[in-house]
N, C-alpha and C positions, 0 to 999 in steps of 0.2 A: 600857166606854165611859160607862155611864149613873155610874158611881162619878166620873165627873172632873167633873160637873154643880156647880155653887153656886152655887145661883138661887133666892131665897124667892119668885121670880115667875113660877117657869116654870108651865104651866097643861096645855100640851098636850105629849105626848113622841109623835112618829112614826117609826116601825119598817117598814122598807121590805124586803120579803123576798121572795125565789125561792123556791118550796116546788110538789113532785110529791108528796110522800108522808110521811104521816102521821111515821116515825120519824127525820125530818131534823129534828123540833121540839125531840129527845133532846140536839142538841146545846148548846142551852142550859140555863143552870142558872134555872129556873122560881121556885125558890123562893127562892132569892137576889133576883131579880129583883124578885116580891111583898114580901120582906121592905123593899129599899132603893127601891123607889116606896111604901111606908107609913111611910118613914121621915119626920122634920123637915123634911129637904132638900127634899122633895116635898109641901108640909103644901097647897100654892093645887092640886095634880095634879087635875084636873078627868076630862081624857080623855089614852088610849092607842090612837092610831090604828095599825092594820098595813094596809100597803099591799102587800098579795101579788100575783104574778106568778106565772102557771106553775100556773096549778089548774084553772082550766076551768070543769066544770060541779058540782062537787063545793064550792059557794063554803058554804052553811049546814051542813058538816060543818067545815068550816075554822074557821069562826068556832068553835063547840061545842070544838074540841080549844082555841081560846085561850084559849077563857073558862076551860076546865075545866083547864089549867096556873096563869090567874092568878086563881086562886082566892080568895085570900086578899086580893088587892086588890079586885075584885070583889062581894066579899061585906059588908069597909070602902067601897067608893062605890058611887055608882048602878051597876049594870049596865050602863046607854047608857054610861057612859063609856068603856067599851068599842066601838071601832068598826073596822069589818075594810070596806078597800077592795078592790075586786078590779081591776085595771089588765091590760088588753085588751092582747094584741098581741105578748106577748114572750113 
């Protein structure tokens, strides 16, 4: 999805996700991911917001598995650019 993106203005990308358990994260490719958000395409990417559902009380091990999948973006931008929402209810 993020591959069909051509926007030298886009700034924010949000990620809206279901997740119980840690190795449902397995199904994307992480470093694909890191590589084409550091790409040109993404030169203004400021912040990566994930909006999870379905985690509960476990919210600062969640974030810790995202950051440590987008590593590589992460370690290129601030770290706050990173931001993990937790959404009540579902």
């Amino acid at each position: 999805m993020l591959t069909g993106i051509i926007s030298s203005h886009l700034e924010e990308v949000v990620l809206v996700m279901w997740l119980s358990a840690e190795p449902q994260l397995e199904l994307i490719d992480w470093a694909a991911m890191s590589e084409l958000l550091l790409s040109h395409r993404f030169f203004r990417l400021q912040r990566i917001r994930f909006e999870v559902m379905g985690m509960g009380r476990n919210q600062e091990q969640v974030r810790t598995w995202l950051r440590t999948r987008l590593d590589q973006w992460t370690a290129a931008e601030a770290a706050s650019g990173l931001e993990v929402k937790f959404i009540d209810g579902y």
